[in-house]
N, C-alpha and C positions, 0 to 999 in steps of 0.2 A: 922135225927138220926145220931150219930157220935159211932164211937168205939172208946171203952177205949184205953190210950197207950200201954196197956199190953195184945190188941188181932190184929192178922195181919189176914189179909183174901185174897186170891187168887181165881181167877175164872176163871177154865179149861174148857175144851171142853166139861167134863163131869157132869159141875155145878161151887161148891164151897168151898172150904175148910176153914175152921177155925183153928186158932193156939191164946190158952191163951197162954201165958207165961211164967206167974207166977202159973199155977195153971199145967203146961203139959198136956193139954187137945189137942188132935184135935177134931173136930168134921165136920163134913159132909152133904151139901145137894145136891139133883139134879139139872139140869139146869132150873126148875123153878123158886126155891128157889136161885138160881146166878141172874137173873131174877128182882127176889123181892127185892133183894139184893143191886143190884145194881140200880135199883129205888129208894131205898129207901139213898142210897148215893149222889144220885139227889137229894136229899130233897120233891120227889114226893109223895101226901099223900096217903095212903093206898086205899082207896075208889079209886082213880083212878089209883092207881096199878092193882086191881081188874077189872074195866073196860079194862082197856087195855088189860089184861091178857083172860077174857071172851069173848071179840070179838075176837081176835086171834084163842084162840080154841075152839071157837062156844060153850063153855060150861056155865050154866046156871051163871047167874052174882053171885047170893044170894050165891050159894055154893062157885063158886069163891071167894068172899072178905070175909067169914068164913076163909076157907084155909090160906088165907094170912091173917089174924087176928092171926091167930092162931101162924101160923108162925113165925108173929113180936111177939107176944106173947113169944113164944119160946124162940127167940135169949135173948130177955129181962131177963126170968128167967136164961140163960145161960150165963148171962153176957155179952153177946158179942156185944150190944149195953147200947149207953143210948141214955135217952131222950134229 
């Protein structure tokens, strides 16, 4: 997945921030979502974002890669990627 030219993204100690533009948006996530974030600027597919993410913190796989569906889900309606 790649960002538009018209969103920059940084990733703090605290997660991740977002900046449209053209549109004066920020938007905000935790260090999860910096995480997912930046797996996914790996070009890593979801499915094993998820696994990685669920052995780390011993949390159930299913609900994990929901989360981060969701997630990528999110950034998409928000512009902040494309396919």
């Amino acid at each position: 997945m790649k960002m538009p030219d018209n969103v920059r993204a940084t990733v703090t100690g605290d997660g991740v921030v977002f900046l449209d533009i053209h549109k004066g948006r920020i938007l905000s996530s935790n260090n999860v979502g910096a995480r997912i974030w930046a797996k996914l600027q790996e070009g890593v597919p979801a499915e094993q974002i998820a696994e990685q993410i669920s052995a780390e913190f011993k949390a159930p796989r299913d609900v994990v890669e929901e989360d981060v569906l969701s997630f990528i889900a999110s950034l998409r309606q928000k512009e902040l990627v494309l396919d």
